[in-house]
C-alpha positions in Angstrom: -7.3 -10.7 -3.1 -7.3 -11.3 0.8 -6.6 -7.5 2.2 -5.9 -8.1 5.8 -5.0 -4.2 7.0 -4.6 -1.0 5.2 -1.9 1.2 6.2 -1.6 5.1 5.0 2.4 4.5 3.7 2.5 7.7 1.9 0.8 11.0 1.6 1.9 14.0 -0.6 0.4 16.8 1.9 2.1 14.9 5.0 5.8 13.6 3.3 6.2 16.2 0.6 5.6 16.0 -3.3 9.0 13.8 -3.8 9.5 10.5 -6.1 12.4 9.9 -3.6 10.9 10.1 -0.4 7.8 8.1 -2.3 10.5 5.6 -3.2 12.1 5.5 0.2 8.3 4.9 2.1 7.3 2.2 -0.8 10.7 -0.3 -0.6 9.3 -2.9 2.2 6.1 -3.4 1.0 4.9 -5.8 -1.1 1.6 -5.4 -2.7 0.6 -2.0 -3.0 -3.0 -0.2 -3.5 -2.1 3.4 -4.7 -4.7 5.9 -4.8 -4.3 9.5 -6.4 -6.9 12.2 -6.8 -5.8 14.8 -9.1 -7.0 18.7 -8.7 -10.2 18.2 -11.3 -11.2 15.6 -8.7 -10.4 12.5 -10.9 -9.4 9.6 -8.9 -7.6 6.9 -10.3 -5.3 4.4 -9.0 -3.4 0.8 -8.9 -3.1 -2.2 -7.2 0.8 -3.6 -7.7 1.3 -7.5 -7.1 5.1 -7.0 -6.6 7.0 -5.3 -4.5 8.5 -1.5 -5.1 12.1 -1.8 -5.8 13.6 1.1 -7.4 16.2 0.9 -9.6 19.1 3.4 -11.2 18.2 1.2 -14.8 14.8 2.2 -15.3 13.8 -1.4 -14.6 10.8 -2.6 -13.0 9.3 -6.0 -11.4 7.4 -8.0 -13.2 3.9 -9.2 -11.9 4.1 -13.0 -12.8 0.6 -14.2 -11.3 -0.7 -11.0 -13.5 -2.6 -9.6 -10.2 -2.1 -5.9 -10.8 -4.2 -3.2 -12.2 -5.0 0.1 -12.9 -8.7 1.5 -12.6 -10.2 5.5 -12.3 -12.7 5.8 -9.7 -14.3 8.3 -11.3 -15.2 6.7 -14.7 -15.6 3.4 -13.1 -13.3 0.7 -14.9 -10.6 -1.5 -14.3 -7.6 -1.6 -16.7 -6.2 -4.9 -16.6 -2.7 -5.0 -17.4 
């Protein structure tokens, strides 16, 4: 993974606790490195290949070069996917 620049696209305190506005921010970027820290201070996140595209269907994208992840901070591991 080449990350060339890092870019704070959404932030719960700043935009507002909503999967819409989260949504909104996410559509025109491709990969994504999502970090969440949770009030018992676990941190866990994701790293998604392809881009965010919401849909009314429930669908999702599939990452064909099998890039993306999950992993928690906290306990240390990756979760490939």
């Amino acid at each position: 993974m080449n990350f060339t620049r890092a870019e704070l696209i959404y932030k719960s305190k700043r935009d507002g606790l909503s999967v819409n506005t989260f949504w909104q921010k996410m559509q025109k970027y491709g990969s994504t490195l999502l970090i969440a820290k949770f009030h018992n201070s676990q941190i866990v996140g994701a790293f998604t290949s392809p881009p965010y595209i919401p849909s009314l269907y429930g669908d999702y994208m599939v990452d064909v070069d099998k890039k993306s992840f999950l992993f928690s901070y906290t306990k240390n591991h990756i979760y490939k996917l």
